[in-house]
N, C-alpha and C positions, 0 to 999 in steps of 0.2 A: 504494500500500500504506500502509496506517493503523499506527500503533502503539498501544498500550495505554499509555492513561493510568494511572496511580496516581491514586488517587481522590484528594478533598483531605478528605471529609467521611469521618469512621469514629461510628458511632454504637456510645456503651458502651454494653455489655448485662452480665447475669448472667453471660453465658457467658465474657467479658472478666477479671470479677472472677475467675471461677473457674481461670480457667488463671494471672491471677495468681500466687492464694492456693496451687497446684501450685509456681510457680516459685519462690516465695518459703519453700515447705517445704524445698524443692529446696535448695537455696542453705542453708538451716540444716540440713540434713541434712550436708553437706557442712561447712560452717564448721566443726561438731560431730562431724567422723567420726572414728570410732577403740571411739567406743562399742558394746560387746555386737551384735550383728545390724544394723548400723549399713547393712552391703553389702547384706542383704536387703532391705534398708529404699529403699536407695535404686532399686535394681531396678525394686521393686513399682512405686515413684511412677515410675518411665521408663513400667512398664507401664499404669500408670494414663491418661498423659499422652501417649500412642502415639493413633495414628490412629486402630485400633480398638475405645480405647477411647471417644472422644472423641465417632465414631459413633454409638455404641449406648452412652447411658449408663447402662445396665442393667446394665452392664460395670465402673463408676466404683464405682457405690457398694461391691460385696463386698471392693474393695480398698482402699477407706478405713478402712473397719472391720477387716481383714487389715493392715495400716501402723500403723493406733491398736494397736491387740493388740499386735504386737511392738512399737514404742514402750513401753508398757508393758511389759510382759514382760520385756524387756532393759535394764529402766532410764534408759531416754532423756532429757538434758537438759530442763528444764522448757518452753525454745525450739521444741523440737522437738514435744512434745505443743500446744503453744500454736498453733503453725503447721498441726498436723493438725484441732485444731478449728476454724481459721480456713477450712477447706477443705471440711470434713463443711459447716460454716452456707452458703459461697456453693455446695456443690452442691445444698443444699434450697431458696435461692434460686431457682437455675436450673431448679428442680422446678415450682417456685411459678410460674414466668416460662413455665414451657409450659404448662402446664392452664389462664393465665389466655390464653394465646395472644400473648404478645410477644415471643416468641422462635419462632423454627422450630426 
């Protein structure tokens, strides 16, 4: 019986940046909580960041622009907006990265 190696080679991709720029919303979301729709806020991105949606990123986008909105809306530290367009650029990335075919 064989066991499963862990690879030693991980190749970044788009798709790497992009759950990053999720984690590191993530985490200022949090550093920053107590603000206006703060829990809402952090939900969405769980939801964003869920399996399902990770799948089918058809899924990703309506909730980036649904997290910017209330961001706004609620008055969100400037971190926090900062983080959400660091997320909106690397999922157009990851957009750009499949129609040229370097990502699956």
């Amino acid at each position: 019986m064989s066991f499963y190696k862990e690879p030693t080679y991980y190749e970044k991709t788009a798709l790497s940046d992009l759950q990053g720029a999720w984690t590191i919303l993530r985490d200022t979301v949090v550093e920053n909580f107590g603000f206006p729709g703060s829990d809402k806020i952090i939900f969405h991105i769980d939801e964003a960041m869920s399996w399902e949606s990770v799948r089918d990123l058809n899924k990703m986008y309506p909730l980036i622009n649904l997290i910017h909105n209330l961001a706004i809306q609620n008055g969100a530290p400037p971190s926090v907006l900062e983080a959400i367009v660091e997320v909106r650029n690397d999922f157009e990335e990851v957009q750009t990265a499949l129609k040229k075919g370097e990502i699956d």
